[in-house]
N, C-alpha and C positions, 0 to 999 in steps of 0.2 A: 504494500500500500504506500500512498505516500507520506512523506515526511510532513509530520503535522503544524510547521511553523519554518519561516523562512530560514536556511541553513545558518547557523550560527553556531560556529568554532567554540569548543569547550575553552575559558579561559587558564589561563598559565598560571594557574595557584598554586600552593604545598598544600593542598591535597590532594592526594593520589586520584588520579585520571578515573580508575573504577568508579571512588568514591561520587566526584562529577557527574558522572555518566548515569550510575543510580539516580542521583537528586531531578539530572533534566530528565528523566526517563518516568520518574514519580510526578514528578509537576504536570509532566504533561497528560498521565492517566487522568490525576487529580483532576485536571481543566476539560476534560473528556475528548483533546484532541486525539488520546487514543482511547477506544472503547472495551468494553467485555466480547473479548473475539476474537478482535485485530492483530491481522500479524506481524510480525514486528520482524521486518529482514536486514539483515545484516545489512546490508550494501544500502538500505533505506538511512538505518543511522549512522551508519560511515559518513556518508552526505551530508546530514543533517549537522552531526556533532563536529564535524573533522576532526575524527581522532581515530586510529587503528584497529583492529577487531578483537585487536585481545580485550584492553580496558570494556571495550563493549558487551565481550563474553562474560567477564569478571563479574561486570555491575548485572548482566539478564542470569547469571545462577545468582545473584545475592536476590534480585525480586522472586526470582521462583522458589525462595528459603523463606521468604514472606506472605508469599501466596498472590502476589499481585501478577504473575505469569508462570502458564501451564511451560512445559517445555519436553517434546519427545524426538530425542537426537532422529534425524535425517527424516522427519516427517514435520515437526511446527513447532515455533517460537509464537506464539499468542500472548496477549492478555488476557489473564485467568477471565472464565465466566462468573457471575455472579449464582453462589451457593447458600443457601440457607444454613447447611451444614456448618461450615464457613462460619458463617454468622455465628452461628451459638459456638462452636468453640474457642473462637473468639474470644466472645466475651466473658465464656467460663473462666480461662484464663486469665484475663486482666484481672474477674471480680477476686480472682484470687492473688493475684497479686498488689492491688489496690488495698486489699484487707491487710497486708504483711507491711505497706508503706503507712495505713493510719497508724497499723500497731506501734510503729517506728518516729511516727510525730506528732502523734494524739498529746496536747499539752509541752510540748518542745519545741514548738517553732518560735521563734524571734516577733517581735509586736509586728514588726513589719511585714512579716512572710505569711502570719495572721492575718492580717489586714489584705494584705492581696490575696489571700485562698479566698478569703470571703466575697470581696471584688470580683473574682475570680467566679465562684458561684454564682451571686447574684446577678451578673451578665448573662451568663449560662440560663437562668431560668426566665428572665425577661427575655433573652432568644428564640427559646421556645416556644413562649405566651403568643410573637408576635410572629413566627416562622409558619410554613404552609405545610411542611412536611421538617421530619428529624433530620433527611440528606442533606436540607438548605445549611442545618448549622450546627452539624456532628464534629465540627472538629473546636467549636468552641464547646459547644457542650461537653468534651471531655475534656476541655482543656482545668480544669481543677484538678479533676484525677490524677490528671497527666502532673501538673505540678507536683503532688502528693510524692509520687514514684520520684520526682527528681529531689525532690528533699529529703529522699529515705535515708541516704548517707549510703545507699547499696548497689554498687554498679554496678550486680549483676541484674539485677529488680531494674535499674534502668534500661541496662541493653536491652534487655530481654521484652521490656513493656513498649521500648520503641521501634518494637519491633513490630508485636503484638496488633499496637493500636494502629499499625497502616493498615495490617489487613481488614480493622474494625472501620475502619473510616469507609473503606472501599467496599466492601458487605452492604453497608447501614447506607450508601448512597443507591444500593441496588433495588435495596426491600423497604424502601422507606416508606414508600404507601404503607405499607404494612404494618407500620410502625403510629403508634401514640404521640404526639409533641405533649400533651397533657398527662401521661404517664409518665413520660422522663422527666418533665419538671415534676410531679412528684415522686419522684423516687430522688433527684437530683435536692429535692428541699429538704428529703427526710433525712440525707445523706451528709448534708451542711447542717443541719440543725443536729444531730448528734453530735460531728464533728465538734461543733462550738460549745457545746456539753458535757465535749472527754467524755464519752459513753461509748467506748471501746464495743462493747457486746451490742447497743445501739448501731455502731456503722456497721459491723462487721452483720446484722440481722437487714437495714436497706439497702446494703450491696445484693444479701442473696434475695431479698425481692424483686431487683434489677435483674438480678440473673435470673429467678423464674419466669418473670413477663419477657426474658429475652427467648426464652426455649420454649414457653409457649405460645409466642408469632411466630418462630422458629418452625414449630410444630406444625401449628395450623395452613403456613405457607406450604408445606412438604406435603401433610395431607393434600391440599388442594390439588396439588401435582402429582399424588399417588406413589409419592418416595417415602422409602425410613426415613426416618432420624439417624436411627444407628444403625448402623452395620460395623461387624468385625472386616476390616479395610485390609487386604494383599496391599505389600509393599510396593513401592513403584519399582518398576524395572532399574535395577540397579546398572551404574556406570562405571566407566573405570577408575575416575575422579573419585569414587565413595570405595572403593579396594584402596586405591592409594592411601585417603584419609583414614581406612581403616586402619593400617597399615603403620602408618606412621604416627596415630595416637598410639596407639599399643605398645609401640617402640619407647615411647614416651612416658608414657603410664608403669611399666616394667622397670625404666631406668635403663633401657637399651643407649635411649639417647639421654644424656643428662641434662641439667636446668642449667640454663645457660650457652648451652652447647652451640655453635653457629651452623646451620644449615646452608649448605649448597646444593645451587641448583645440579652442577654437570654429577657430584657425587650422589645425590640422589637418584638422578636419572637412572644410571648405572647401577645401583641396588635394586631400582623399582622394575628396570626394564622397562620405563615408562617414557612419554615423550615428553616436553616443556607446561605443554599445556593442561592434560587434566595433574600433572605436581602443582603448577600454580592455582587451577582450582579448588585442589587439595589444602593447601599452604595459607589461602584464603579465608577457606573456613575453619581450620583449625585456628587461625587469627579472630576470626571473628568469637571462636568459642573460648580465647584463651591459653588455650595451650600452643601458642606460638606468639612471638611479638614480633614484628618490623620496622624497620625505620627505611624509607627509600633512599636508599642509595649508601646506604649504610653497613644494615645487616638484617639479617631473618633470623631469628635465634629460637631454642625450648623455650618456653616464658617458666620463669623461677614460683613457683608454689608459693605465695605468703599467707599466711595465719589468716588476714583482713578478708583475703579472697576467699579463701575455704571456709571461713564464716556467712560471707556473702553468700556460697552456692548452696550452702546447709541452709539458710535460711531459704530461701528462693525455692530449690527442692522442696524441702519440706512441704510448702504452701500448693504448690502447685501440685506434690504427688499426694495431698491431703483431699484436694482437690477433683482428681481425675480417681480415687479410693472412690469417695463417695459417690461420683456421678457412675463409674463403670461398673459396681459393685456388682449391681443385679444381673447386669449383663454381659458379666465373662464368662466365656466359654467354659465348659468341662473338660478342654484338652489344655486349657491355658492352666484348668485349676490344678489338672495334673500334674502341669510343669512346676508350678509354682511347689508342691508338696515334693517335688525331688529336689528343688534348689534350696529350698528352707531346709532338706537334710544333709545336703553336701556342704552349704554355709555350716550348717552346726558340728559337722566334722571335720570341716576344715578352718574353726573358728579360732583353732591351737596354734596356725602354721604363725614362723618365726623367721623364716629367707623370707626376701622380698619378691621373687618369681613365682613362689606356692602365694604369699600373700595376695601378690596382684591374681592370680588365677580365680582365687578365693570373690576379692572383690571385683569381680569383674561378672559376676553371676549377680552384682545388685541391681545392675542394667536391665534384666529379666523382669525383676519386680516391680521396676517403675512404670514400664511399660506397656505392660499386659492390662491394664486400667484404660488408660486411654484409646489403644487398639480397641477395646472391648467396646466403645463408643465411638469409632471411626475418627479419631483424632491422630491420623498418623503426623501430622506437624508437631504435636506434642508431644508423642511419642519418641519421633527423634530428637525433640530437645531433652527432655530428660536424659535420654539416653546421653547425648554430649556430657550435659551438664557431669554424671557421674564419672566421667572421663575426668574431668578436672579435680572433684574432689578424691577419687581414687590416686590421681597423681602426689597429691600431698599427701596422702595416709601411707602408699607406698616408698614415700620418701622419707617419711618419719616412722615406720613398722617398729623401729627397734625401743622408741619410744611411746608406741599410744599402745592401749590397752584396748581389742574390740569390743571385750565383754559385752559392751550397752547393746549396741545391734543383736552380739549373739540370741543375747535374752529376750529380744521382743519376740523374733523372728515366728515362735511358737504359737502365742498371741494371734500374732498377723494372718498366721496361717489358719488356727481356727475360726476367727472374724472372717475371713474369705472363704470358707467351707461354706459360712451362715448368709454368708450374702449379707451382711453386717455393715452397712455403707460409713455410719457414722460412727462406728469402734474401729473399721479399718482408716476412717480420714486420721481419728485422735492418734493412733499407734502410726502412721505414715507419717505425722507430723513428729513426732518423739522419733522414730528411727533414725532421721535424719538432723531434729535441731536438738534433740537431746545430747546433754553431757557435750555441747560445742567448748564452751568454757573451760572447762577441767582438761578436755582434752589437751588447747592450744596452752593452757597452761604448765602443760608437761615438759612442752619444748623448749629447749634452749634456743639465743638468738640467731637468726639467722644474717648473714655477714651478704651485705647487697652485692648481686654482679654487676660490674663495671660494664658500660655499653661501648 
């Protein structure tokens, strides 16, 4: 198709060409020069951007990590269609991470950060009042939330929610008929009026009303159309890009490659058998997940485990597998339930090991557990990010084995497993929430200082 604004050259900034190339590639969905459909070819934004095919490639896998384009190698590069499904997962997600950001400034914020949340609000629901539909003015409407998450002090809660909330913006502009402007402002009023009350158990109760009235227009739209809601979702056709990433997290995670370590491209290739380009969008996303840092024109290095981070991802995790517990509960499968009663007895047998190769083996079966919840409700975007995420806190717990004690996980694991026999949705969120943020404290408090690597 064609280029949907007169060609205009990506400017010459210090940010990485990808990164550009995302932002006009977002704008322009945003403005609906491109639509739910469109194809998006290469040689169309070569023109358009004047810039090369890689950064182009870089930036259409980082939108298809967010859901705003489909992509199936040698058949279409599209922008995603608009999904209902989509929609509520979505939102599930945020209301859970939204809950983890009040928990974090409920009564802490600065008079001034106060003051504009509020501002902040009360724009949002005058929007609403005066708006024709939710698509006109969903990105102010979340814009309080959205502050919430960047005041958490937790950047994994941010990446993660800015990441989140495009695919929410792009949903909620599709099904917006669909949608109440008189329900989100109140749910948006109940949601500031606790807030301004420090009633912690108050937000955390009009989030999930938010999140009910999301799942059930969610619903109702699906009906209409004669589709589930849920379904247990087949992965997508795996690429080489995702061998690589495997490949080289694990490397990582193990202590094959060590923190700090610098990455090259020609020495990689040569290990992977691989060519430049699915390493690079390999190396991309393992940046984007953490376990890789870069500087352009500098280095590509392991990115070093700190304490701050592994608190961040335990919290994060936590919320969000507390989250996909309870919503998937009813609906995991009997061959998932299976799995899940031989990894709860392998973990508990192998709850002793003391090398760091048996450790990481050990933990690398907790991937299984996050998992199997949101597949069980067709949330495979979710799916994969948990699954990342435990790549990183694995990385640190394998790098300090010799110092952290499992016990805490060993002991739930039993728990967990009987609450998921019961289809137990709200003892398996409480226990998902404890596997992961329990004993964070005592743990990082075991370790000795860590000595910064020099870049």
């Amino acid at each position: 198709m064609p280029v949907p604004t007169t060609p205009q050259a990506v400017a010459p900034v210090s940010r990485l060409l990808r990164d550009q190339v995302f932002t006009r590639v977002l704008e322009a969905i945003r403005a609906g020069d491109y639509k739910p459909g469109d194809t998006l070819a290469d040689e169309d934004l070569e023109s358009w951007l004047g810039v090369s095919r890689t950064p182009i490639r870089q930036a259409l896998a980082r939108l298809v990590s967010v859901g705003l384009v489909d992509m199936e190698p040698n058949r279409y590069t599209r922008v995603a269609s608009i999904d209902a499904r989509e929609f509520m997962n979505s939102t599930g997600a945020l209301v859970a991470l939204w809950k983890l950001a009040a928990e974090a400034t409920v009564g802490k914020l600065s008079n001034s950060d106060a003051k504009k949340l509020k501002n902040l609000f009360d724009s949002a629901i005058q929007a609403l009042k005066s708006a024709k539909s939710v698509g006109d003015v969903i990105q102010q409407t979340l814009e309080p939330l959205a502050f919430l998450a960047e005041k958490s002090g937790n950047t994994e809660l941010k990446r993660i929610h800015d990441d989140v909330i495009i695919r929410e913006e792009f949903q909620v502009r599709g099904i917006s008929d669909r949608l109440s402007t008189k329900n989100y402002r109140k749910h948006l009023t109940a949601i500031r009026d606790a807030y301004h009350d420090e009633d912690i158990a108050a937000v955390a109760s009009a989030l999930d009303d938010l999140l009910k009235t999301s799942l059930e227009r969610g619903q109702e739209y699906l009906d209409e159309l004669d589709e589930p809601a849920s379904t247990h979702v087949a992965s997508r056709r795996r690429l080489l890009q995702d061998d690589v990433y495997e490949r080289i997290a694990r490397a990582i995670v193990d202590g094959t490659l060590l923190p700090g370590e610098v990455l090259r491209d020609d020495e990689l290739t040569a290990w992977l058998q691989v060519s430049r380009t699915p390493l690079r969008q390999a190396l991309d996303r393992l940046a984007d997940n953490g376990l890789v840092e870069t500087a352009p024109n500098r280095y590509t290095r392991v990115a070093v485990p700190t304490p701050e981070r592994f608190r961040d991802q335990c919290e994060v995790l936590g919320s969000l597998s507390a989250y996909s517990a309870a919503r998937g509960a009813a609906a995991l499968p009997d061959d998932d339930l299976s799995r899940l009663t031989d990894v709860v007895k392998t973990l508990q047998k192998k709850s002793g090991a003391s090398d760091a190769a048996a450790f990481a083996d050990r933990l690398s079966l907790t991937s299984d557990v996050v998992t199997m919840f949101p597949r069980a409700f067709g949330d495979r975007r979710l799916a994969t990010l948990l699954a990342d995420m435990t790549l990183g806190i694995n990385q640190f717990l394998v790098a300090h084995h010799s110092e952290l004690n499992p016990a805490h996980q060993a002991e739930l694991y039993p728990a967990f497993l009987d609450a998921a026999k019961k289809r137990d949705g709200e003892r398996l969120a409480t226990l998902s929430r404890d596997l992961w943020q329990g004993g964070i404290d005592a743990a990082i408090a075991q370790l000795p200082a860590a000595a910064p690597v020099k870049a």
